[in-house]
C-alpha positions in Angstrom: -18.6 29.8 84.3 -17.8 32.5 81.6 -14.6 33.7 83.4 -12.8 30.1 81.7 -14.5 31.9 77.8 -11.0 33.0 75.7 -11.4 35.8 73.7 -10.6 35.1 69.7 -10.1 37.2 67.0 -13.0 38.6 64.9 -13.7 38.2 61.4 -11.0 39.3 59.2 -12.9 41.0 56.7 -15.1 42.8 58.7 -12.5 44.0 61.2 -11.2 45.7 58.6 -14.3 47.8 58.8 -13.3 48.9 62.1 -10.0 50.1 61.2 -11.0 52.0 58.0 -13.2 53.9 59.8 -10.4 54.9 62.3 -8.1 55.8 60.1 -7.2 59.4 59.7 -6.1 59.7 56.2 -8.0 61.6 53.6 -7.4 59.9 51.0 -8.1 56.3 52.5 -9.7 54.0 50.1 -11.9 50.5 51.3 -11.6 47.5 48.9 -12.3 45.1 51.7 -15.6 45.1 52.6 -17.6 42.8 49.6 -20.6 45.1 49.2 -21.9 47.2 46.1 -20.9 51.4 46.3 -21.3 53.5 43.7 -18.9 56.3 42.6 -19.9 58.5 45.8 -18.8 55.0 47.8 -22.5 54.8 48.7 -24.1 51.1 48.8 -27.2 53.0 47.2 -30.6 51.8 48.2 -32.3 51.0 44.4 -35.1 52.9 42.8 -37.2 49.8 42.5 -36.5 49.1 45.9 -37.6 52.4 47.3 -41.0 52.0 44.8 -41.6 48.5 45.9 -41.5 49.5 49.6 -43.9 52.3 49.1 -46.4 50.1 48.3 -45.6 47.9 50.5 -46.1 50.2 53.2 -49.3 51.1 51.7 -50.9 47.6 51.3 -49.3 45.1 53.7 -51.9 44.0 55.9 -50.1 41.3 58.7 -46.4 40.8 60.1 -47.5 37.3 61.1 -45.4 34.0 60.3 -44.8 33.1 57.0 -44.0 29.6 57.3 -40.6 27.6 57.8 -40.4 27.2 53.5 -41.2 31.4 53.5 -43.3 33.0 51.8 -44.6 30.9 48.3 -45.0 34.6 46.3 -41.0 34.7 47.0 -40.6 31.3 45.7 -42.9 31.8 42.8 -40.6 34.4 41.4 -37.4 33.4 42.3 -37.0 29.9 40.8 -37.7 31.0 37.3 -35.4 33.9 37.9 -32.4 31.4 39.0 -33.6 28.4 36.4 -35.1 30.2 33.4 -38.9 30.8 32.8 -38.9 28.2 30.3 -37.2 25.8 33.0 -38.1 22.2 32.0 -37.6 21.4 35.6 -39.8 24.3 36.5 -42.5 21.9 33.9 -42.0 18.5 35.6 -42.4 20.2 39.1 -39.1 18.8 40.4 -37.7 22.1 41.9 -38.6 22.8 45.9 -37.7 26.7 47.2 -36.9 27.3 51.0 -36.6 30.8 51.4 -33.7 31.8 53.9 -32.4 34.4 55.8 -29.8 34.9 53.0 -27.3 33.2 50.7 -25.3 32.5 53.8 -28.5 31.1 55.9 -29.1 29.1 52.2 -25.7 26.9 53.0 -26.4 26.5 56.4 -29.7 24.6 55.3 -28.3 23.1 52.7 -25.1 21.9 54.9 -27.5 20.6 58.1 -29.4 18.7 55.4 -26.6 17.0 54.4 -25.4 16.5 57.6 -28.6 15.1 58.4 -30.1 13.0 55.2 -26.6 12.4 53.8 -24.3 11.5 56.7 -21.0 10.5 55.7 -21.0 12.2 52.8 -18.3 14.9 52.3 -18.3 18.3 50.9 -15.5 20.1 48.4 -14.7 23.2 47.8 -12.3 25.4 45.8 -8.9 26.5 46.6 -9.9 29.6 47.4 -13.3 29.7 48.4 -15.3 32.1 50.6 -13.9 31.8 54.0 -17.5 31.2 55.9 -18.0 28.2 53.6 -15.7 26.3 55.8 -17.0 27.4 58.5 -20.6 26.8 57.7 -19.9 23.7 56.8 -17.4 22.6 59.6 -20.1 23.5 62.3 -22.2 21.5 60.2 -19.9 18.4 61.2 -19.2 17.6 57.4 -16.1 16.5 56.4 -14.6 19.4 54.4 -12.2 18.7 51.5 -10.6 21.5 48.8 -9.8 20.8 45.1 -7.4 23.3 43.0 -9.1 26.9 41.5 -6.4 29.5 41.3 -2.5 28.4 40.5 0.7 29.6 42.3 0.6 32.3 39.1 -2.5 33.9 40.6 -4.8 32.2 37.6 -7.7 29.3 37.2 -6.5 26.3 37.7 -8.8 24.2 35.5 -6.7 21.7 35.1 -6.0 20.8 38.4 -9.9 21.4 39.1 -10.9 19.0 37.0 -8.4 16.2 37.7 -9.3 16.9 41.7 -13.1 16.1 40.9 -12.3 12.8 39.1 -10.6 11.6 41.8 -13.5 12.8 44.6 -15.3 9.9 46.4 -18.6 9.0 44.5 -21.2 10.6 45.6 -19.7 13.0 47.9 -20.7 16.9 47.6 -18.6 19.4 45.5 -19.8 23.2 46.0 -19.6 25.0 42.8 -19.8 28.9 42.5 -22.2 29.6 39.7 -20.7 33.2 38.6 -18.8 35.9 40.2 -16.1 33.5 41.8 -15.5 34.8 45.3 -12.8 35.6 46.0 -11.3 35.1 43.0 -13.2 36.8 39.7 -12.2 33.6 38.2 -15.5 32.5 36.4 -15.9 29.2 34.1 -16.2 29.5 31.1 -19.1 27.3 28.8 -17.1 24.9 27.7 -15.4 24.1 31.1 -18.9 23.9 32.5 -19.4 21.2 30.0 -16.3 19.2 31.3 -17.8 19.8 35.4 -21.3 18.1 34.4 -19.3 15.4 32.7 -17.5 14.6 35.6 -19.9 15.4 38.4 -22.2 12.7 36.7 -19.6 10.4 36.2 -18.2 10.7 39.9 -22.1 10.6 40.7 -21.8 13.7 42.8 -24.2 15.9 44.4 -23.2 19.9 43.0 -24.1 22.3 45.9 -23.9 25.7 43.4 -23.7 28.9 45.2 -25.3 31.3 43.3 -24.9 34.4 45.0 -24.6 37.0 42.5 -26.7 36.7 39.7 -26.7 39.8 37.1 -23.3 40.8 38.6 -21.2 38.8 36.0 -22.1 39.4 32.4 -26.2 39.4 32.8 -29.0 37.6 34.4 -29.4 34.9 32.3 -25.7 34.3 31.3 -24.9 34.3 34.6 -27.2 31.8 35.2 -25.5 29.0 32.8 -23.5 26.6 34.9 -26.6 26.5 37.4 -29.4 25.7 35.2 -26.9 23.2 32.8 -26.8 21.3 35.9 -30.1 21.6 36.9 -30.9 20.1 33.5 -28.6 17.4 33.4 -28.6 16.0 36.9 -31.5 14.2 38.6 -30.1 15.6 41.9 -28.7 19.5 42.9 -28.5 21.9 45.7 -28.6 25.8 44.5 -27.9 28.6 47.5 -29.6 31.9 45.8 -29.2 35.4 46.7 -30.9 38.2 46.6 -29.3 40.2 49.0 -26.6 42.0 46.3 -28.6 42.0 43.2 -31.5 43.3 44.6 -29.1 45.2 47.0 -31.2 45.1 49.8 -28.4 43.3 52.3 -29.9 43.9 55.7 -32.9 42.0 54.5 -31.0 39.1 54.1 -32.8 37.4 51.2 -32.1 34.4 50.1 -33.3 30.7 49.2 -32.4 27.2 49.2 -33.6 25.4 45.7 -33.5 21.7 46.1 -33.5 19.5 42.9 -35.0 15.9 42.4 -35.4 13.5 40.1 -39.2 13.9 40.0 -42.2 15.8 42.1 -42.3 13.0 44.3 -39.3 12.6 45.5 -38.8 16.3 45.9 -41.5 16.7 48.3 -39.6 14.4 50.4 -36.5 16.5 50.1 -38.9 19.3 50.7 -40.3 18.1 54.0 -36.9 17.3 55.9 -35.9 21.0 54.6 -38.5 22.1 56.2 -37.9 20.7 59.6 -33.8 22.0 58.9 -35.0 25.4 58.7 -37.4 25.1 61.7 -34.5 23.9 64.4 -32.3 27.0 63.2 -34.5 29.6 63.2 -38.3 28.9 62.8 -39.4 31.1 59.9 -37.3 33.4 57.7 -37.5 37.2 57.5 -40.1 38.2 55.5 -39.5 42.2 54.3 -36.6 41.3 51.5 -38.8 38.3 50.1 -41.8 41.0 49.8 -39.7 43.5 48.2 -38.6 40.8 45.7 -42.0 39.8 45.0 -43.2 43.2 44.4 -40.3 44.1 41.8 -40.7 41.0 39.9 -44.5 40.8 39.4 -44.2 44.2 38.4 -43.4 44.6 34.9 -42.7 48.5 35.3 -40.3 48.0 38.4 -38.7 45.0 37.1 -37.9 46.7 33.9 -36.3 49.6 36.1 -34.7 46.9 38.6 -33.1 45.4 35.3 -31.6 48.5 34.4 -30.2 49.6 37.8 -28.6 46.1 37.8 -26.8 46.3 34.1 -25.9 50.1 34.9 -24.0 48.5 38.6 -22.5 45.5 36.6 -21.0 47.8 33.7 -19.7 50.1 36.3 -18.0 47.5 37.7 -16.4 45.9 34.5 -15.7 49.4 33.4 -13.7 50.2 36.5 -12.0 46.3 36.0 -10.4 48.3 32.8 -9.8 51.6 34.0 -7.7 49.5 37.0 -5.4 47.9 34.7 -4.8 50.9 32.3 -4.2 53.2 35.4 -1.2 50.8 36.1 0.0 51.4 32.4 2.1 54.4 33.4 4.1 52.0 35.8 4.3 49.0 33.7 2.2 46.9 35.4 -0.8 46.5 33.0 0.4 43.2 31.7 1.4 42.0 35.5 -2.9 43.0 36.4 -4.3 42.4 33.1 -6.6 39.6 35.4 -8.2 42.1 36.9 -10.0 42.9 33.3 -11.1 39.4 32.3 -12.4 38.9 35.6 -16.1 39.1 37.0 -18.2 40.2 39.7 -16.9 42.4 42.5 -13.8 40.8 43.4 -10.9 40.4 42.3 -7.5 37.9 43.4 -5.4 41.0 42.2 -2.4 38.9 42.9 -0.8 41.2 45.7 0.6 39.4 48.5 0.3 39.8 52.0 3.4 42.3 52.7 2.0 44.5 49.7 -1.7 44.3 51.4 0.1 45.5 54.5 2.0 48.9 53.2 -1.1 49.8 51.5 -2.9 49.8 54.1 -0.4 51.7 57.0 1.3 53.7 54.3 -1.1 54.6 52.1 -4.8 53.9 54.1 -6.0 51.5 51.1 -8.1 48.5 52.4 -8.3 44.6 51.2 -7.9 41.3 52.3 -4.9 39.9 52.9 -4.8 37.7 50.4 -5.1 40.1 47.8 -8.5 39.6 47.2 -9.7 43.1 46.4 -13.4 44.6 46.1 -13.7 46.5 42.9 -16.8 48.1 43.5 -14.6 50.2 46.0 -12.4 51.9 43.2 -13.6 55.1 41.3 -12.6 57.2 38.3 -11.6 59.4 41.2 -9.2 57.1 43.5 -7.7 55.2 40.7 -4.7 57.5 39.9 -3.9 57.2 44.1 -4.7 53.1 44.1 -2.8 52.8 41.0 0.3 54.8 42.4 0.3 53.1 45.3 0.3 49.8 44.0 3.3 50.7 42.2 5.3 51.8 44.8 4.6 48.5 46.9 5.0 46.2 43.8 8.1 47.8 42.5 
């Protein structure tokens, strides 16, 4: 039977893996692949980390199942990390936590419970959104739709965001990226978050908010804004949390599902159906990240050390978001990138098109996406004068 199986092509993004790797030239640069590095282009394992393992290692006493909702310590921590310790949701007990074999195993929950509990329901996204949101959500068998987020000029498109949800089906789901827009940078500002909750409640919509990088943006807490305004506004949201990248621990693949009702009792029914989701895709989910979580977090000492790695990898990464654009001075092409600086989290739509991407890579061994979506955490004070030079060869 296998001999009628067609090979297809792998993941874009991490193919490109495979061919930075292979490529000869010393001065080769990777902006593809979305994870942290520091200036050495190490994805460094955190000091807290390292601490909380130790003692983990030292006190763990079982590996045995930790239940299809996870672990409840993990839970414990993480909702008032995503919705505020002083979460009036958090006070009327109307928040559930399913921990998940990360963000990404977060939507697939939260797309097979809609699927399931909501069926003929629909589900938006923005124009561009993380490519394996439509595939998560097309396995799921959910209608997928797209509303505007970045214009033909390579910037938001609030407008045409806005005027998209007013027109979406009541009741239908719109997925909503809390901070760090990937792959975009493109972030909402307060205001506009304002004008969302407006029209998500008028449209009578159910937000799905992918929260995936929390700290990575302009803080914990402000980061956290569009997620907990519509937690506190709406008797009904979905958030996908991650705690893979912030915590940097992404082989752990941490994350958790945070389903909001409109009171205690009707969240334990969400609750139970989430729980029998989670059981026909994979049973129970990892427990190691969750524990490492825990530990940092109930730990005043490593959390305060956790805090601190965080802020030092988000400055680097807004620092480097200006060192990019005035590298390009030199060429005249700080105003054409000046984006790149008002933009947040680790990615960036630099606004390079596909035949640019193309001679940077074979004529100059400097990796992104195709659609110009580059990872910033890549760059250094190091390869900028190279990147920079390079981009102005291609642009020009």
């Amino acid at each position: 039977m296998f001999e009628q199986i067609e090979r297809v092509p792998g993941d874009a993004i991490l193919g490109l893996i495979e061919a930075f790797n292979k490529d000869p030239n010393p001065q080769k640069v990777d902006l593809g692949v979305g994870v942290y590095r520091d200036a050495q282009g190490v994805t460094p394992i955190m000091r807290a980390v390292k601490k909380a393992e130790a003692l983990l290692l030292k006190n763990e006493t079982t590996k045995s199942y930790i239940g299809s909702h996870g672990d409840p310590r993990y839970a414990k921590v993480v909702l008032p990390l995503v919705l505020g310790a002083e979460s009036p949701v958090l006070a009327a007990d109307r928040a559930s936590a399913t921990q998940s074999p990360g963000g990404t195993g977060a939507l697939r929950l939260a797309a097979d419970f809609v699927k399931t509990n909501l069926p003929g329901k629909g589900i938006w996204v923005s124009d561009p959104t993380w490519p394996n949101h439509l595939g998560i959500f097309q396995a799921a068998g959910i209608e997928l739709h797209k509303y505007p987020y970045v214009d033909a000029d390579n910037r938001l498109d609030f407008d045409g965001m806005l005027s998209a949800l007013k027109q979406i089906p009541h009741g239908d789901v719109v997925v909503l990226h809390a901070c760090c827009h990937n792959p975009s940078g493109f972030d909402l500002s307060r205001e506009q978050w304002q004008q969302v909750l407006e029209t998500v409640r008028e449209r009578d919509l159910l937000p799905l908010v992918d929260f995936a990088y929390q700290g990575f943006g302009d803080g914990l807490d402000e980061d956290a804004y569009g997620a907990r305004l519509m937690a506190e506004n709406l008797d009904e949201v979905l958030i996908t949390s991650s705690c893979s990248k912030n915590f940097g621990i992404y082989r752990e693949r941490t994350g958790c599902l945070i389903a909001i009702a409109k009171n205690h009792e009707q969240m334990q029914n969400v609750r139970s159906q989430l729980a029998i989701v989670a059981r026909e895709n994979y049973s129970n989910p990892p427990a190691h990240g969750g524990s490492i979580v825990y530990e940092i977090l109930e730990s005043a000492e490593l959390a305060a050390v956790w805090r601190d790695e965080l802020t030092e990898m988000r400055n680097r990464i807004n620092g480097l978001r200006r060192e990019f654009v005035d590298a390009l001075a030199p060429y005249g092409l700080d105003g054409q990138f000046a984006h790149v600086a008002e933009q947040r989290g680790m990615f960036s739509y630099t606004g390079l098109k596909p035949e640019h991407v193309d001679r940077l890579r074979d004529e100059y061994g400097i990796y992104l996406v195709r659609s110009g979506r580059a990872n910033v955490a890549g760059l250094a004070s190091e390869n900028l004068p190279y990147v920079a030079k390079a981009i102005a060869a291609v642009v020009k």
